[in-house]
N, C-alpha and C positions, 0 to 999 in steps of 0.2 A: 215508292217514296223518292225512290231516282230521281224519278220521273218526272218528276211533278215539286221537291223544294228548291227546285233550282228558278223557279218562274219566280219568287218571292223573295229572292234574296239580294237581288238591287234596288235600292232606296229610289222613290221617283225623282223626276230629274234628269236621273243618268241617261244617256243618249248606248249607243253601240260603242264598240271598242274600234280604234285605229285599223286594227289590222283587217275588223268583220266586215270594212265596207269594201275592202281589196278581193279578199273571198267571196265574196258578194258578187263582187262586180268581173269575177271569169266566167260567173255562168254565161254572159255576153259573149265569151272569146274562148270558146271552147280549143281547146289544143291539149298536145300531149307533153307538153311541159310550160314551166313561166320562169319568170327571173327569178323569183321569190320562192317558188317550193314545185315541186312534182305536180300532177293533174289531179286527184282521187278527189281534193276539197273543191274543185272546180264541177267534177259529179255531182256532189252532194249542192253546192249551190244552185247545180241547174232543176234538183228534185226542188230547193227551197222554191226558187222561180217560179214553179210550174204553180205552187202554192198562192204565189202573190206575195212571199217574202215575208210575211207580217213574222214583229218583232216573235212571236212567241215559238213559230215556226223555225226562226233562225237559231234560239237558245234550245230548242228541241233534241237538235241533234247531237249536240256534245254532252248535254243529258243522257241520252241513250248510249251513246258511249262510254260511258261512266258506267252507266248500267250492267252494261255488258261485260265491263272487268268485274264489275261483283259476282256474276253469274260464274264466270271463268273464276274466280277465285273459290268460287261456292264451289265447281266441280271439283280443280285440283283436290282443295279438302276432302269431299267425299273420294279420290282416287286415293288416298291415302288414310282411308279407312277412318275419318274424324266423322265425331257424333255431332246433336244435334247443338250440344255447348263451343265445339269447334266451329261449327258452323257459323253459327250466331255470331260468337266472338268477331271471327274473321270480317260477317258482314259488317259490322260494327265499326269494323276496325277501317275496312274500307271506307264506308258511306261518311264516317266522320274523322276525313283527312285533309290534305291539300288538296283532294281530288274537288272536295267541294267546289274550290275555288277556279281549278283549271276547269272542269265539266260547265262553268256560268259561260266559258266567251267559246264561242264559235271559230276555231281555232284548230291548226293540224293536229295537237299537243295531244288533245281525249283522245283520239283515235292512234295517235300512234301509243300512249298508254297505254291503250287496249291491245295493241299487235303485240305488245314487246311481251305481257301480260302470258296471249294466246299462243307465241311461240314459245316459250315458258314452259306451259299449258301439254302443248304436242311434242315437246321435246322429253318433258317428265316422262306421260304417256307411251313413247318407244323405249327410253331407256328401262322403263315397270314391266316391260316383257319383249322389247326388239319386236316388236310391230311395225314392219317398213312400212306399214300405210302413214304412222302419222310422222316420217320422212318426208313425205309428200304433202301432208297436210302444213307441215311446217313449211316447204316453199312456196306455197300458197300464202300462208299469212306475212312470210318477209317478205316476199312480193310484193301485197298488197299495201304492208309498212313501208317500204321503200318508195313506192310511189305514193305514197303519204306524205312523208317526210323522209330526207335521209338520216335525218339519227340516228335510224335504226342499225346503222352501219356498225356504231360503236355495240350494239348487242353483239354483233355478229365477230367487233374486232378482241373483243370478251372470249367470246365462245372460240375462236379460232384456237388463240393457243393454251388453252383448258381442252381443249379433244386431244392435244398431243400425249395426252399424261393416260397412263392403262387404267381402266381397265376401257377406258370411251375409247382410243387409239386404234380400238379393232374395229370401229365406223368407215373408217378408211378402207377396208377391204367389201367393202356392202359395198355392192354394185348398183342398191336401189339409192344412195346417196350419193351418188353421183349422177343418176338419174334424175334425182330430185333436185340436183346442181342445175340441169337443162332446163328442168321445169322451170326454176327460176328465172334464167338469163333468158329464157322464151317470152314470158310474162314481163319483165321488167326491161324488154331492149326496143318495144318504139319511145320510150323515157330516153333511154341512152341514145338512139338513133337521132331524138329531138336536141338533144344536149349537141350533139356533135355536128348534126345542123346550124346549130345557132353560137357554133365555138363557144360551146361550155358556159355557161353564163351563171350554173353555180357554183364554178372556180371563184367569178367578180365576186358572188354574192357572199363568199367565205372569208375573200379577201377584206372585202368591205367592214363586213362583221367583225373582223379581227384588231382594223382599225379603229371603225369608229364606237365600238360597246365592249368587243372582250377583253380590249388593251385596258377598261376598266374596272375590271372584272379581278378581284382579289382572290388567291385562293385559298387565304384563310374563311373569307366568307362563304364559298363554294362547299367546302366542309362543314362550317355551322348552319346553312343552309338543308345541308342533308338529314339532320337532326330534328329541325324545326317541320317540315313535311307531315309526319305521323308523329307528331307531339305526344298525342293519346294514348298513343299506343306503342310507344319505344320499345317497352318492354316484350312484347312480339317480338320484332325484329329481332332483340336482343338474342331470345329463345331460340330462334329460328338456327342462329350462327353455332348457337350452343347444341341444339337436337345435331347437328349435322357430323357433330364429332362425339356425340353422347347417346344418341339415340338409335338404334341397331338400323331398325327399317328404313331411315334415312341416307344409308351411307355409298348408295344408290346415285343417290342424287349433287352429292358434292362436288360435282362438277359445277352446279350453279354459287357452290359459294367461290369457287376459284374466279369464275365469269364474273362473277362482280367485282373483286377484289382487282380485277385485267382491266376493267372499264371502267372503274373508280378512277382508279391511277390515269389512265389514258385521258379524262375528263380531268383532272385537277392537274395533269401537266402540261395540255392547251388552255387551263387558264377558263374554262366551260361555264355559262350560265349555271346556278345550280338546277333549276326546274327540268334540266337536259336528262338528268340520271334520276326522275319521279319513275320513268317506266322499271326501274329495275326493282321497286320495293312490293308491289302488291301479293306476287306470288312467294315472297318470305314472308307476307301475313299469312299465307296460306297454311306453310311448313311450322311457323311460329304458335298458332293458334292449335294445331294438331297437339306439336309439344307440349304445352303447357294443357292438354287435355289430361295428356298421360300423364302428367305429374300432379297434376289434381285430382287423380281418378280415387284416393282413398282418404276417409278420413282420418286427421282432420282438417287436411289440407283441401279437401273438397269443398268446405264449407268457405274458402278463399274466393272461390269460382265469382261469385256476385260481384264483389269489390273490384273483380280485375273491368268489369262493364261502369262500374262509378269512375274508375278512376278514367276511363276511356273516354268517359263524358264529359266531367267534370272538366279534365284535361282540355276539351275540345271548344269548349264555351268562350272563354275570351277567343281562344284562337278565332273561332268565327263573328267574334266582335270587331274582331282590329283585323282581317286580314281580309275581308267578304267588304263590298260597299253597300251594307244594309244603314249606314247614317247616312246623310245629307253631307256633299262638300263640306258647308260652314261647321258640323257639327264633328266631321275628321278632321278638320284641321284645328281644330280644341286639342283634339290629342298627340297632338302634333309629336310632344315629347316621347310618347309610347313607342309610335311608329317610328320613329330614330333610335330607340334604344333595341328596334328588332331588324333595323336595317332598311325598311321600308321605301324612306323617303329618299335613298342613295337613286337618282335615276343611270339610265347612259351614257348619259354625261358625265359619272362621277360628281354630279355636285347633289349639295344637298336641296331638296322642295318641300314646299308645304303640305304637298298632298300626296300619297302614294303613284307612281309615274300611270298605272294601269288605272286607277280612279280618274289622272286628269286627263288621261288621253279617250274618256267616255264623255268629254263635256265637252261645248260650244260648236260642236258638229251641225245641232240641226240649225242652230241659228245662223249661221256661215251658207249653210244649204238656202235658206229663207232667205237672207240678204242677197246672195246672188239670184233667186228667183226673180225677186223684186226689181233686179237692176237690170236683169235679161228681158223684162218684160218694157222696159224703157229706151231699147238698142233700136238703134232707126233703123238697122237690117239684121233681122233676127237668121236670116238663112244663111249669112256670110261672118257669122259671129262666133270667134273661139273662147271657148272657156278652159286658160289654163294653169294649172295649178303649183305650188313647189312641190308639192308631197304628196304617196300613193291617200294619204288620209282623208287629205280636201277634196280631191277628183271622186274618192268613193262615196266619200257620205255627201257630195253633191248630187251623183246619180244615186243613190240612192232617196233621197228627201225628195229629190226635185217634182217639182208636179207640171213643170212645161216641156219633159219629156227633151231636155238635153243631155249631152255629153262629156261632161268635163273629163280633161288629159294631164298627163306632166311626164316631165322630162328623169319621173320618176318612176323606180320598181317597172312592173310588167306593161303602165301605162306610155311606154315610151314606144310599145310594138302597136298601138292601138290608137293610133291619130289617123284621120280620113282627108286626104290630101283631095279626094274627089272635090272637095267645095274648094274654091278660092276665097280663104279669108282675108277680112279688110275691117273687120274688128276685132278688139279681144276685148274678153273681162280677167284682167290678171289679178290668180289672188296668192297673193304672200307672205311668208311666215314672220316677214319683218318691218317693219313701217320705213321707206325711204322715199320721203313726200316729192321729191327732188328726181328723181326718174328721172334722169341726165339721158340714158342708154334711148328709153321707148322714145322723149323727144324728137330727138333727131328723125324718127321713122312716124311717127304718128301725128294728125294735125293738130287734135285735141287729146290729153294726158289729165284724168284728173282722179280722186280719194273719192270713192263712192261709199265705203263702208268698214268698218271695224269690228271683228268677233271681242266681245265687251265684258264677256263671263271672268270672271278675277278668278274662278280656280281651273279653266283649262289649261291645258297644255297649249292649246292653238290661241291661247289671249293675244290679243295684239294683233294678229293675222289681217291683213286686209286687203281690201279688195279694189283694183284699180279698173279702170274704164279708158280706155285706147280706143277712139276713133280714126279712121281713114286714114291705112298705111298708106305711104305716099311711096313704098318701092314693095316687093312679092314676100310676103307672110308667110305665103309656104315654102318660099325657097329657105328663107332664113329658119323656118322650122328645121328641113331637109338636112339641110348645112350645121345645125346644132344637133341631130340626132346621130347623122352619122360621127361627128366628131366626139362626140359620146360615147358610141359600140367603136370607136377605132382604140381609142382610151385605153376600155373594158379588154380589148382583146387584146392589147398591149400589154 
């Protein structure tokens, strides 16, 4: 069911998301890191590739990933000896959360959900009998999280000082944990080799983030945020906190509630997206669901059991009205009030919009892609011709839509490493996020400057965007590219 309702739950219309056409577009530029994130999602785009890309191919694999933390969530449970009502529950509990909504876009977010889940997963599993193997299983999967995303850091900066406390503190003298330390820094140092090659570049991208989205970022919201996730199913979680000081077999494991409580705090006092701290809840469905087995185990509190699955649904049903883009534009922005009363419409910018920020950044893509085809197909030297863009967004879903097999670049994200200086340009197609019909700058350097086109959609994000046409520099293209790139990385590394 993973698998398979997440193909249905975007209303037609909608195009891909902002970030899918950036992911997308590394299976081009394979390396072992980017400005924007670690290499692992540049893997999985070169398997998309290998495919031929198609939409369904790309929403495929964060589905599976979803999947995959149910499965892991399924296990935990059975490691903790829950029936087949714990079970259910738990999947239940999973398949109808926020996960629905992260699992729709092609994004590092399902997978690294899934690591933080699986190391969860293998950390339970050695502390249930000191089995050094799943020491090692666990540097494998942070491994493979870290070169995901590094979010995963904050599990780790979690779990750090929760081992200090006994009776975990005896890990410290395991000689296979330190072992399992190597294994790690093995697997995850041509990441760090590439970092320190390229003078860190996800220091800028920290920095950046800090400036332009988390400085708006409230942390009263970041709290009520954490609430709204498994809406459905709160009262799990609830359980979960409560087995772990009430429930004998549990108490094992309470080093995970201390790890949350280390990572919460550490996320709400940088000020943190909320979506940042999703990875930490699934495996408290897991401990939650068990609990609430055992306390329904006799009548006639067992007869409760059904209700705790209504109320899980019930629960779930607007949330996947209002938070999923199964309406039409026109038909969300009716509700416009709803979506403001849950936070929705607040984007990056701290201001308020008509449409949810993730709804509009799925629109006016392909038509942006179309209009530039059409205008590249009219360039009097189509082999000496740049197409370049403000944002990773334009350049992506340009090579992606495109069907005359160009290139578009900017002076954005990872597309700033991936301009081909081998051709001497003497035209562009510049496209922009803001209409300045007046081009004072291109003039001077261009003989002809003129408005080819405008993205026309009233509910994207990229409305207004347009597209400019720069015939016959009259001085070197690529020098002044050169000259603007590196004054860029001098910047970043300042």
């Amino acid at each position: 069911m993973k698998l398979v309702i997440h193909q249905f739950l975007i209303a037609p219309g909608y195009d891909l998301q902002r970030d899918e056409y950036l992911h997308l577009d590394q299976a081009n530029h394979l390396a072992w890191g980017f400005e924007s994130l670690p290499p692992f999602t540049s893997w999985i785009s070169y398997l998309i590739s290998l495919g031929g890309s198609p939409v369904w191919l790309v929403k495929f694999f964060p589905a599976l990933f979803g999947a995959l933390t149910l499965v892991v969530v399924w296990k935990t449970i059975e490691m903790l000896k829950g029936n087949l009502f714990a079970l259910t529950l738990g999947a239940t509990a999973i398949t109808l959360s926020v996960l629905v909504r992260i699992n729709i876009l092609y994004q590092p977010n399902s997978f690294d959900i899934l690591c933080w889940t699986t190391l969860y997963y293998c950390l339970a599993r050695y502390f249930q009998n000191e089995n050094y193997r799943w020491l090692y299983f666990s540097a494998i999967v942070f491994s493979l999280g870290f070169l995901n995303k590094y979010n995963i850091i904050f599990l780790l900066a979690g779990l750090g000082p929760a081992l200090l406390f006994a009776p975990y503190n005896k890990l410290f003298r395991n000689r296979h944990f330190y072992l399992a330390m190597f294994v790690t820094i093995v697997l995850i140092s041509p990441n760090l080799y590439w970092q320190f090659r390229n003078n860190f570049p996800v220091l800028h991208h920290m920095k950046e983030l800090s400036t332009t989205q988390l400085i708006n970022v409230k942390r009263a919201d970041f709290i009520k945020e954490q609430f709204l996730f498994f809406t459905g199913s709160i009262y799990i979680l609830i359980a979960a906190f409560a087995g772990f000081f009430l429930y004998l077999p549990f108490k094992k494991y309470r080093i995970f509630l201390l790890s949350y409580l280390i990572t919460i705090g550490i996320f709400i006092y940088f000020k943190a997206k909320g979506y940042y701290a999703i990875g930490l809840y699934p495996i408290f469905i897991a401990f939650g669901s068990v609990y609430l087995e055992y306390l329904l185990r006799q009548k006639p509190a067992f007869y409760l059991r059904p209700l705790l699955f209504i109320i899980t649904i019930g629960l779930f049903i607007p949330f996947l009205l209002f938070v999923m883009p199964v309406y039409t534009p026109a038909q969300t922005a009716k509700r416009a009030s709803v979506y403001k009363k849950i936070g929705m419409l607040r984007w990056e910018d701290g201001k308020e919009h008509n449409l949810p920020q993730d709804f509009a950044d799925m629109l006016g893509w392909k038509e942006l892609a179309n209009k530039v085809d059409s205008i590249y197909a009219l360039m009097p030297d189509l082999k000496h011709t740049l197409i370049l863009c403000d944002n990773y967004g334009q350049a992506g879903a340009i090579n992606y839509y495109t069907k005359k097999n160009i290139k578009a670049v900017s002076m954005n994200a990872d597309y700033i490493n991936w301009f081909d200086f081998s051709i001497p340009y003497k035209h562009v197609i510049l496209v922009k996020e803001r209409d300045d019909s007046t081009r004072e700058k291109e003039k001077k350097i261009f003989d002809s400057v003129f408005l080819a086109g405008k993205v026309e959609n009233d509910w994207a994000r990229e409305k207004g965007t347009c597209v400019f046409v720069l015939i016959n520099a009259r001085i070197s293209v690529n020098e002044l590219l050169h000259q603007e790139i590196r004054d860029r990385k001098n910047k970043r590394i300042n």
